[in-house]
Structures are given as structure tokens and as C-alpha cells.
C-alpha positions in Angstrom: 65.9 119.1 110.0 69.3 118.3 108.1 68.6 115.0 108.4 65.3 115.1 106.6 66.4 117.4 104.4 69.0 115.4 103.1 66.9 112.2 102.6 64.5 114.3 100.6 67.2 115.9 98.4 69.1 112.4 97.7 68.8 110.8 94.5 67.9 113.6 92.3 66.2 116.0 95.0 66.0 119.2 94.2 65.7 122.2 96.8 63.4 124.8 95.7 62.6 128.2 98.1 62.0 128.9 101.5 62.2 125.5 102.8 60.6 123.6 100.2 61.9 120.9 98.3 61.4 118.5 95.5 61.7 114.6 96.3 63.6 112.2 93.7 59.5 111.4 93.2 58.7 115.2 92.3 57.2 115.2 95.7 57.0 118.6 97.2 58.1 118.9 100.9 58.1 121.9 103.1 60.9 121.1 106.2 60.1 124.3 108.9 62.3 124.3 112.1 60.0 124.5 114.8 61.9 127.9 116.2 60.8 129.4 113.4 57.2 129.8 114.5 58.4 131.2 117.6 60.3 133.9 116.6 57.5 135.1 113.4 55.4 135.2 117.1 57.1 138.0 118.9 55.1 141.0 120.3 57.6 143.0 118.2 56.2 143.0 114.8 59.4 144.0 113.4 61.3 141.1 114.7 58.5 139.0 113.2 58.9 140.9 109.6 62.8 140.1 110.1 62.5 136.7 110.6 60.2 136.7 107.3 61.9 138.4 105.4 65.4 136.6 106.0 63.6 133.1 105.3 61.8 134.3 102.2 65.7 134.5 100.7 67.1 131.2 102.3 66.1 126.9 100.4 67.2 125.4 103.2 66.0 127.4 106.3 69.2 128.4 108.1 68.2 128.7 111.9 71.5 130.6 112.9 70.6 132.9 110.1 67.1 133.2 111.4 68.1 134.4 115.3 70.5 136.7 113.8 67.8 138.2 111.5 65.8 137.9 114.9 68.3 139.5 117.0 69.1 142.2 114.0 72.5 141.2 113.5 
């Protein structure tokens, strides 16, 4: 994910909201962690509505930031 993420963003890249970005091209590009489908999936809505709500305020998604938000931390 960093890796892509930093290709996208290099050259005048622009990182926009909740994983989205702007290539040097004006290219939009969502980059989602694959986790991050996993834990929105939980039979515990409110684990789910965590997870949202904590990548809703994140550019880059964070995936640390994520399992805490998961784990209530």
C-alpha cells in the first residue's frame, strides 16, 4: 500500500480523504488495504462503525490505526 501510494503522490500528487488520491495526471485513485474489508465485516456492528468512522478521518488509510479503532483502543 505505501508503495503505491507513494508512486501515485510523486510528482505533484496530491492525497485527498479516506484513501483517495490525486495522480500528478489529476487521476483519482482509491488505495484500500485489503484488512480493511475484513474488519468493516465483523458480526459486531460496532466494531464495524469503529473501523468506519476512524478511516473516514485518516488520507492515507493507517492500518495500525484501523485495529486499534477495531480493537477500541
Amino acid at each position: 500500500m505505501d508503495e503505491y501510494w507513494k508512486k501515485l503522490t510523486a510528482g505533484g500528487g496530491k492525497e485527498v480523504e479516506c484513501g483517495w488520491l490525486k495522480d500528478k495526471f489529476g487521476l483519482s485513485w482509491q488505495i484500500v488495504p485489503t484488512i480493511l474489508a475484513k474488519l468493516m465485516a465483523d458480526k459486531d456492528p460496532g466494531k464495524g462503525k469503529r473501523v468506519m468512522q476512524a478511516m473516514l478521518k485518516m488520507k492515507k488509510i493507517d492500518i495500525e490505526g484501523l485495529r486499534r479503532a477495531y480493537a477500541q483502543e
